[in-house]
C-alpha positions as a Markdown table, in Angstrom:
| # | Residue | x | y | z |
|---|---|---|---|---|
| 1 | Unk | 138.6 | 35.6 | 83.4 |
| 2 | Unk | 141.4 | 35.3 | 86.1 |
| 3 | Unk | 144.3 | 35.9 | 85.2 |
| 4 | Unk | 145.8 | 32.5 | 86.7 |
| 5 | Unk | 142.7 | 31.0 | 84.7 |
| 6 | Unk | 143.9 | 32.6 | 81.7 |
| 7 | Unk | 147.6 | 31.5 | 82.6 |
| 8 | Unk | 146.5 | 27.8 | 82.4 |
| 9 | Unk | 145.4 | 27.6 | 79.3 |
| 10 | Unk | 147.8 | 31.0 | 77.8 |
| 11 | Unk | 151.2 | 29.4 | 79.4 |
| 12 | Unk | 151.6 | 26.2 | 77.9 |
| 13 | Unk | 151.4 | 27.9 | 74.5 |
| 14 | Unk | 154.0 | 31.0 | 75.5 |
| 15 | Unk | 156.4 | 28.2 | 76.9 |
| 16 | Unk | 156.6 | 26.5 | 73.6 |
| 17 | Unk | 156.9 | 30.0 | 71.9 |
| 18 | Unk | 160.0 | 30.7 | 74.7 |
| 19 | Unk | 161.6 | 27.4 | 74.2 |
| 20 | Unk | 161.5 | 28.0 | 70.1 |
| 21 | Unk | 163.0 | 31.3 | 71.0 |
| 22 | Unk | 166.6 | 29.9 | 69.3 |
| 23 | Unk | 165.4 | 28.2 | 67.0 |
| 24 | Unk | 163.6 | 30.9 | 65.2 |
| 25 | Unk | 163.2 | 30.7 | 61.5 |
| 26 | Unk | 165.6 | 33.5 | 60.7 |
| 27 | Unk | 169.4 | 34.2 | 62.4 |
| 28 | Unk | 170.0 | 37.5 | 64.3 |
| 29 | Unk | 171.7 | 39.3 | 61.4 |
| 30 | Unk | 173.7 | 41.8 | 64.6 |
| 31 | Unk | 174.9 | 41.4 | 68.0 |
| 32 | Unk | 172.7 | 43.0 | 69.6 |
| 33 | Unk | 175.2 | 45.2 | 71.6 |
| 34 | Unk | 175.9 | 46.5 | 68.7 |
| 35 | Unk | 172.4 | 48.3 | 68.0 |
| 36 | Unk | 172.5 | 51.7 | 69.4 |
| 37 | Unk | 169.8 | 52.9 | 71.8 |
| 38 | Unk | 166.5 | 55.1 | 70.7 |
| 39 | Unk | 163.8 | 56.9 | 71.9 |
| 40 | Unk | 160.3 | 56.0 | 71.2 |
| 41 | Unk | 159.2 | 59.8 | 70.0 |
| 42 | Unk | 155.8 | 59.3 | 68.7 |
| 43 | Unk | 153.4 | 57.9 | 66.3 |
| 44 | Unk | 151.7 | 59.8 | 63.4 |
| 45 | Unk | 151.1 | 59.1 | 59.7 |
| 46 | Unk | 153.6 | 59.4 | 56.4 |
| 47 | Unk | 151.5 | 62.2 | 54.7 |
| 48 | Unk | 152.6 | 61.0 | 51.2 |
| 49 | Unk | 152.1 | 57.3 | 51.9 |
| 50 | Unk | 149.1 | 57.6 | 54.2 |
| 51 | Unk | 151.0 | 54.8 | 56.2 |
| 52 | Unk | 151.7 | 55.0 | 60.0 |
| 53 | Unk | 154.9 | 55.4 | 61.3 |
| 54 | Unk | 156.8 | 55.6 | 64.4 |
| 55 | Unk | 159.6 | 57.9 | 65.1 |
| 56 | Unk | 162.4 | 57.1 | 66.9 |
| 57 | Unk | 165.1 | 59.5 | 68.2 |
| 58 | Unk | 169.0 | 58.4 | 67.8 |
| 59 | Unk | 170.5 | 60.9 | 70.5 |
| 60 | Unk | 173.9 | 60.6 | 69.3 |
| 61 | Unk | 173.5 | 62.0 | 65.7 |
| 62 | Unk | 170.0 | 63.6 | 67.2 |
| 63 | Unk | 168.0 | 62.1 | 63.7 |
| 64 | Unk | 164.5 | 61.6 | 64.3 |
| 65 | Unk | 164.0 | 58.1 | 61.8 |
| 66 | Unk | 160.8 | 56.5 | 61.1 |
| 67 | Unk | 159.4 | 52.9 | 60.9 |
| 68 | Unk | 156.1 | 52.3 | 59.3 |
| 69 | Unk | 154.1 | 50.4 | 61.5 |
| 70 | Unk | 150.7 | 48.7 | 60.9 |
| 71 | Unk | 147.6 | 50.8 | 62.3 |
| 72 | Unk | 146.9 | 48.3 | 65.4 |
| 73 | Unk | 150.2 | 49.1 | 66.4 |
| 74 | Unk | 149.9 | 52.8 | 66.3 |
| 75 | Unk | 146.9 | 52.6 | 68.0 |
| 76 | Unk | 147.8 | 50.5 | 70.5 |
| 77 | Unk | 151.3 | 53.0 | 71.0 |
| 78 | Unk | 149.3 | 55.9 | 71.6 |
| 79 | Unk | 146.8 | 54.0 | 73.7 |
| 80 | Unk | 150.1 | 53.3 | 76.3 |
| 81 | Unk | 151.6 | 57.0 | 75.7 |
| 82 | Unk | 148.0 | 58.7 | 76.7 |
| 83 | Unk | 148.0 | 56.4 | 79.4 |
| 84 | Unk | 143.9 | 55.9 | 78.3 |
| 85 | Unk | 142.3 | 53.3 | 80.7 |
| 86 | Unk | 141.0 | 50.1 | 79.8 |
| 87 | Unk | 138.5 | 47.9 | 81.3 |
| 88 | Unk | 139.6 | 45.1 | 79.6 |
| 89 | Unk | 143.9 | 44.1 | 78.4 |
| 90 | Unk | 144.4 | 44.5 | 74.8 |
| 91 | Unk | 146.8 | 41.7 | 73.3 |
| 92 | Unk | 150.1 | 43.6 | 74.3 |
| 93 | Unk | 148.9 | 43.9 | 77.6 |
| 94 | Unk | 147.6 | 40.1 | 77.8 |
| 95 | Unk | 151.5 | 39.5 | 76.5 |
| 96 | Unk | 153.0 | 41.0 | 79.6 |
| 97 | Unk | 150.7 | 39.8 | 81.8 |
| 98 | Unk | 151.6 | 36.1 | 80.6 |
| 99 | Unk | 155.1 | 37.0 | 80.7 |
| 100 | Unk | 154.8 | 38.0 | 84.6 |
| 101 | Unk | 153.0 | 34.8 | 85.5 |
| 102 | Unk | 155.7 | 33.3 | 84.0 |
| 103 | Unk | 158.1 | 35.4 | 86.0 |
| 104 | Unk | 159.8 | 36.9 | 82.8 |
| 105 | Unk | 160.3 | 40.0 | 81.7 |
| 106 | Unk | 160.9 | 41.8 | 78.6 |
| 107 | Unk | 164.3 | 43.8 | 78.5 |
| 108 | Unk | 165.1 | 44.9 | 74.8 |
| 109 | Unk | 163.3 | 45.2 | 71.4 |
| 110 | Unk | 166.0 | 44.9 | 68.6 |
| 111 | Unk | 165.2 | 46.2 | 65.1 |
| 112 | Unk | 168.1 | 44.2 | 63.4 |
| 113 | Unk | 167.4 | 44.2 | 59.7 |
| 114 | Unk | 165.5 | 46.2 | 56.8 |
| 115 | Unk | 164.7 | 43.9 | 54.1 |
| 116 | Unk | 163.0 | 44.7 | 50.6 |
| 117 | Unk | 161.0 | 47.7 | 53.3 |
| 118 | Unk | 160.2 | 45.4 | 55.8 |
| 119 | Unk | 161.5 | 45.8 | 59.2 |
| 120 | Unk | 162.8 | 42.7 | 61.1 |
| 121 | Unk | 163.0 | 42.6 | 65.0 |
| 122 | Unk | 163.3 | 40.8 | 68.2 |
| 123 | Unk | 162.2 | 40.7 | 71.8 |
| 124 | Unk | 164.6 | 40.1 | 74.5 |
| 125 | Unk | 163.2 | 37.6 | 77.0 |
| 126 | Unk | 164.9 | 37.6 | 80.2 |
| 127 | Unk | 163.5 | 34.1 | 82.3 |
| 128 | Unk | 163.8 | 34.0 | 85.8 |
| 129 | Unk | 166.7 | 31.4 | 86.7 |
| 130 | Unk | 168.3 | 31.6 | 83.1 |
| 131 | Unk | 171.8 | 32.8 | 83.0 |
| 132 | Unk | 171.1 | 34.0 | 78.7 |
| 133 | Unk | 168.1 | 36.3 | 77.6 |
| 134 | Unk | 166.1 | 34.1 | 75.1 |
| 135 | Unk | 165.0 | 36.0 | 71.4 |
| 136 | Unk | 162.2 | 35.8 | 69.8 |
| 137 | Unk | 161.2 | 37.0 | 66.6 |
| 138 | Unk | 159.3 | 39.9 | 66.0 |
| 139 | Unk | 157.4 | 42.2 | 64.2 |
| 140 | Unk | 158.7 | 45.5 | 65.2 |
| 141 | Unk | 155.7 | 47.9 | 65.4 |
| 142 | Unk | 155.0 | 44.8 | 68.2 |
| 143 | Unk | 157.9 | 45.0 | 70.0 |
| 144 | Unk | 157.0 | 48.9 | 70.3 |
| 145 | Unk | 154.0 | 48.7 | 71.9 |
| 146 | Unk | 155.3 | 46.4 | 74.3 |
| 147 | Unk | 158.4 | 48.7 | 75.2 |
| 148 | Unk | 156.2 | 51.7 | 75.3 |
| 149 | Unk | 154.2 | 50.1 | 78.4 |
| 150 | Unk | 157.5 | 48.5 | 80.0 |
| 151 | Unk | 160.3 | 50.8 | 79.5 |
| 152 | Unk | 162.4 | 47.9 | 77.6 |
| 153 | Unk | 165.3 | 49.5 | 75.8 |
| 154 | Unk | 164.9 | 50.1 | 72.3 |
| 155 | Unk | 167.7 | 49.2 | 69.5 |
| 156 | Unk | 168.2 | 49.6 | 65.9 |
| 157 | Unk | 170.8 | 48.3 | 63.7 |
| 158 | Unk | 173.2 | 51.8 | 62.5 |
| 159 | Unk | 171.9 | 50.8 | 59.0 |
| 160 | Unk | 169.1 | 51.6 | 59.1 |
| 161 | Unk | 169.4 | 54.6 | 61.1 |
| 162 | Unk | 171.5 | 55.6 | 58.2 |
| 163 | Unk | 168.8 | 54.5 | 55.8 |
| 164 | Unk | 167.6 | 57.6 | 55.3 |
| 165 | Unk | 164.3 | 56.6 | 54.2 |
| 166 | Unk | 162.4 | 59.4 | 53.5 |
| 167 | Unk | 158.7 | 60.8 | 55.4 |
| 168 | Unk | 156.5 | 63.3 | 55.6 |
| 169 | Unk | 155.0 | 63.3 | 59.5 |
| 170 | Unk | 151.6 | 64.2 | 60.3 |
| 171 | Unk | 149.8 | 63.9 | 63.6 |
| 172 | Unk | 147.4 | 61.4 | 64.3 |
| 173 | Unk | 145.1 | 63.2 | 65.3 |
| 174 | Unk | 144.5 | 66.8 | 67.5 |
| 175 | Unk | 145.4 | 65.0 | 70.8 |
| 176 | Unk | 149.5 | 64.3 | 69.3 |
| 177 | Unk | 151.9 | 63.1 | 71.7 |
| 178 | Unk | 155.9 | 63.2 | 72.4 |
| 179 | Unk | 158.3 | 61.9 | 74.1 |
| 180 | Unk | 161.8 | 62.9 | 74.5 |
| 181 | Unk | 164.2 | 62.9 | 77.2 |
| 182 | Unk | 162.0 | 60.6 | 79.2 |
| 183 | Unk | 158.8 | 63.9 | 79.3 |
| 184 | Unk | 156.0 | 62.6 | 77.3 |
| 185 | Unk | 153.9 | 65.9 | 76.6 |
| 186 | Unk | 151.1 | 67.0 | 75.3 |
| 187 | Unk | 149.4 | 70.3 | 73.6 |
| 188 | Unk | 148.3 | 73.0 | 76.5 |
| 189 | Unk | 145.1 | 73.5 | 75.6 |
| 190 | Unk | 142.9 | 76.0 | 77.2 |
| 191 | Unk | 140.5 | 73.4 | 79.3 |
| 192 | Unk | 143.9 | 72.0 | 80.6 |
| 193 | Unk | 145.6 | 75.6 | 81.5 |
| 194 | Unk | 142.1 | 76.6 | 83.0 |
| 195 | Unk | 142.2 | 72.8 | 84.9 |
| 196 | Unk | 145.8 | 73.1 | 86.1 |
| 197 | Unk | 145.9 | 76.8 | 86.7 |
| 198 | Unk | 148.6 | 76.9 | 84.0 |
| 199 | Unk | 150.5 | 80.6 | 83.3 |
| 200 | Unk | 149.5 | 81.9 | 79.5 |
| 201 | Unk | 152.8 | 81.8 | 78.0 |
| 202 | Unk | 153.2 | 79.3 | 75.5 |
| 203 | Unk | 154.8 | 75.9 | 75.9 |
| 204 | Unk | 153.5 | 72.9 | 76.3 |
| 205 | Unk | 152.2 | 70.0 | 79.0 |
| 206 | Unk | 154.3 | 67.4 | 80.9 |
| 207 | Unk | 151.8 | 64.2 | 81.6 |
| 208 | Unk | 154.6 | 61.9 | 82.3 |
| 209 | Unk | 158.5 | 62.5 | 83.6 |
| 210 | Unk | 160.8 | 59.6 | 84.0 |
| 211 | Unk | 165.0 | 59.1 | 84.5 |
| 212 | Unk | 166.9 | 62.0 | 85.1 |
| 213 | Unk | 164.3 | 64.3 | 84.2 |
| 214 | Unk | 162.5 | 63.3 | 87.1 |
| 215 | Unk | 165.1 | 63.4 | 89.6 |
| 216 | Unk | 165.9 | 66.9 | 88.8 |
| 217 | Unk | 162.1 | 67.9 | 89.8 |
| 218 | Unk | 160.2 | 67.5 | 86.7 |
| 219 | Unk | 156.6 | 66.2 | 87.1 |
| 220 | Unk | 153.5 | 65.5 | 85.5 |
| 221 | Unk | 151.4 | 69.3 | 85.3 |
| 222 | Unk | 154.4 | 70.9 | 84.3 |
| 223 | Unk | 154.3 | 73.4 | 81.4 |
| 224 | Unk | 157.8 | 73.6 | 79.2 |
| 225 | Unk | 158.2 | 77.1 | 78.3 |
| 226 | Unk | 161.6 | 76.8 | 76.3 |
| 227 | Unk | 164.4 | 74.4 | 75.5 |
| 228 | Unk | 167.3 | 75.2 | 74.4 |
| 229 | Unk | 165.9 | 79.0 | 74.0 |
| 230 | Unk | 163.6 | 77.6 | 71.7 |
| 231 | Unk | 159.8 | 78.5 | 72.5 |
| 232 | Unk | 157.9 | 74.7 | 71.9 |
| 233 | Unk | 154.3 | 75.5 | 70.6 |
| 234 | Unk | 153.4 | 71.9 | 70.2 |
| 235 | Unk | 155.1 | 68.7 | 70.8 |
| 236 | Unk | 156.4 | 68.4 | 68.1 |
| 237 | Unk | 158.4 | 71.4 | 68.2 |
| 238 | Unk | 159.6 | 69.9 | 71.3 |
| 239 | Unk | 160.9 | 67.1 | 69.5 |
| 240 | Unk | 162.5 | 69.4 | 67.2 |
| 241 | Unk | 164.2 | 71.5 | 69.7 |
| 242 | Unk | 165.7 | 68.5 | 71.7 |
| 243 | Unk | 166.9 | 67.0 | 68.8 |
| 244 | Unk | 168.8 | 69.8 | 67.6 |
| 245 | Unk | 170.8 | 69.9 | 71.3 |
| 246 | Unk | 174.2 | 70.3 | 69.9 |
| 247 | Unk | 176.7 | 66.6 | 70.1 |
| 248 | Unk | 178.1 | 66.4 | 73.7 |
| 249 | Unk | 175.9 | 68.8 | 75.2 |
| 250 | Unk | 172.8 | 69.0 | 77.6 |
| 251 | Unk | 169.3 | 70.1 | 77.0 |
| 252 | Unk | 168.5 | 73.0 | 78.8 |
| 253 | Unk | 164.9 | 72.8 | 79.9 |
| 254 | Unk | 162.6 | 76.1 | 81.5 |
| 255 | Unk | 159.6 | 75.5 | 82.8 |
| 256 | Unk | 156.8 | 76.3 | 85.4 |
| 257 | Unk | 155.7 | 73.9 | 88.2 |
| 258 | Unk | 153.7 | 74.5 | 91.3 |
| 259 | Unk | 153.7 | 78.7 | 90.6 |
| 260 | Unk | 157.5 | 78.7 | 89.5 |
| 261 | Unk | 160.4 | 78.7 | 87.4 |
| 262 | Unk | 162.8 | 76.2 | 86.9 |
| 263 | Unk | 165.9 | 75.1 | 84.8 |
| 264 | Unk | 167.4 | 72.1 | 84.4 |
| 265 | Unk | 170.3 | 70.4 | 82.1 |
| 266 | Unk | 169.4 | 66.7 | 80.8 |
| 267 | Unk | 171.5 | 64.2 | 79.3 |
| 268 | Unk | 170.2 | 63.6 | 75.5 |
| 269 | Unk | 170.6 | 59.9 | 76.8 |
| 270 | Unk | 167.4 | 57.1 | 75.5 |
| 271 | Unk | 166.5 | 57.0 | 79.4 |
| 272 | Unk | 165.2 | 53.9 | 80.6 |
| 273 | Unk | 162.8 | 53.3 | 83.3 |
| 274 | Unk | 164.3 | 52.0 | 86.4 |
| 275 | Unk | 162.3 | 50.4 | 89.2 |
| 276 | Unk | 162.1 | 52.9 | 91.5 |
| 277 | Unk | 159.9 | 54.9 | 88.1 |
| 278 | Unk | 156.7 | 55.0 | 89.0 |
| 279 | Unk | 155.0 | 55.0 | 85.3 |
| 280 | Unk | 154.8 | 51.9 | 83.3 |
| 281 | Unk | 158.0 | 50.2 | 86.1 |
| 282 | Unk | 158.4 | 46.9 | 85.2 |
């Protein structure tokens, strides 16, 4: 279907949902400049609950916390962080495509409440010709996906970053991915070394650089040999390693690109994508 056939008869339905944007059914329990900023990490399942979860990274403390998350959600998460082509837009994507014929634009995803172990969030609607973003309830693990294919800025209420919940992380699968620092990697496996003409050291593969990490050079093919001295086998060790970057310092990043070595120092900032990002630019 077109999509301004499928605007005609979508619109008039995400108008009313916009317009009852204030008067939700529950009251923003935060100013939501006082959320502090995250990273998507990654998706993967609680081990002792069998649940899905995603991780988000806090940069200033450098906790990795997690959110369970239905299992639509996680799959629709990974679907945007493998970048997988589809012939067809899944409901998140149908979402954003309403929301551009609408000339609207989603800017944050607010997790502002924990209640009884359910997570409580909003999207951040900014309208064209509107001088106030307009909020509209939401199910977190939602708001994910959605950020994860727009680059929207991701907050969480300090509560329940300090939560403390606790998790056992598993992959989802063999094909886990990262992100952190704006490089979403991947595991170097041999058909992807042999493909790239990778070196054999160990490390693991860039498939997506954003922010500062791809202004100073990084790129998609790269192969991260260490950061912060630290050796990353899989993606998750890369996760680990970042996180640990000591408070008020920079990441310190080798790797090999194009048949050589580089180094680089990265803020531990949540980047965000700006417009002149290529991937997933609003």
């Amino acid at each position: 279907m077109p999509l301004r056939l499928l605007a005609r008869f979508v619109v008039p339905w995400l108008v009313l949902l916009l317009a009852a944007g204030h008067a939700s059914a529950r009251e923003m329990t935060s100013d939501p400049d006082r959320l502090l900023p995250v990273e998507l990490a990654t998706v993967g399942v609680d081990s002792d609950t069998g649940s899905p979860i995603a991780l988000l990274r806090e940069p200033d403390s450098g906790e990795v916390v997690p959110i369970v998350i239905g299992t639509d959600q996680a799959r629709a998460i990974l679907l945007a962080m493998h970048e997988v082509p589809l012939s067809r837009p899944q409901t998140h994507d149908l979402l954003l495509d309403v929301l551009g014929a609408l000339d609207a634009q989603l800017e944050r995803v607010l997790v502002d409440s924990l209640d009884n172990g359910t997570y409580l969030g909003w999207l951040e609607i900014r309208v064209a010709g509107e001088d106030q973003p307009r909020h509209i309830d939401t199910r977190p693990s939602d708001g994910l996906a959605l950020a994860v294919r727009t680059g929207a800025e991701i907050r969480v209420a300090p509560e329940i970053l300090e939560a403390g919940v606790p998790f056992d992380y598993a992959p989802p699968g063999n094909d886990e991915v990262v992100t952190a620092l704006g490089i979403t990697v991947i595991e170097a496996r041999d058909d992807l070394r042999e493909a790239l003409n990778l070196p054999p050291d160990p490390g693991v593969l860039v498939t997506r650089a954003i922010g500062a990490a791809a202004r100073a050079g990084l790129a998609e093919g790269a192969l991260i040999l260490e950061v912060n001295g630290e050796v990353p086998d899989t993606p998750m060790d890369f996760l680990d390693a970042v996180s640990a970057t000591p408070d008020g310092e920079e990441a310190e990043l080798r790797y090999w690109l194009n048949g050589a070595e580089h180094r680089i120092h990265l803020p531990t900032d949540a980047p965000r994508i700006e417009k002149s990002d290529d991937a997933l630019a609003v």
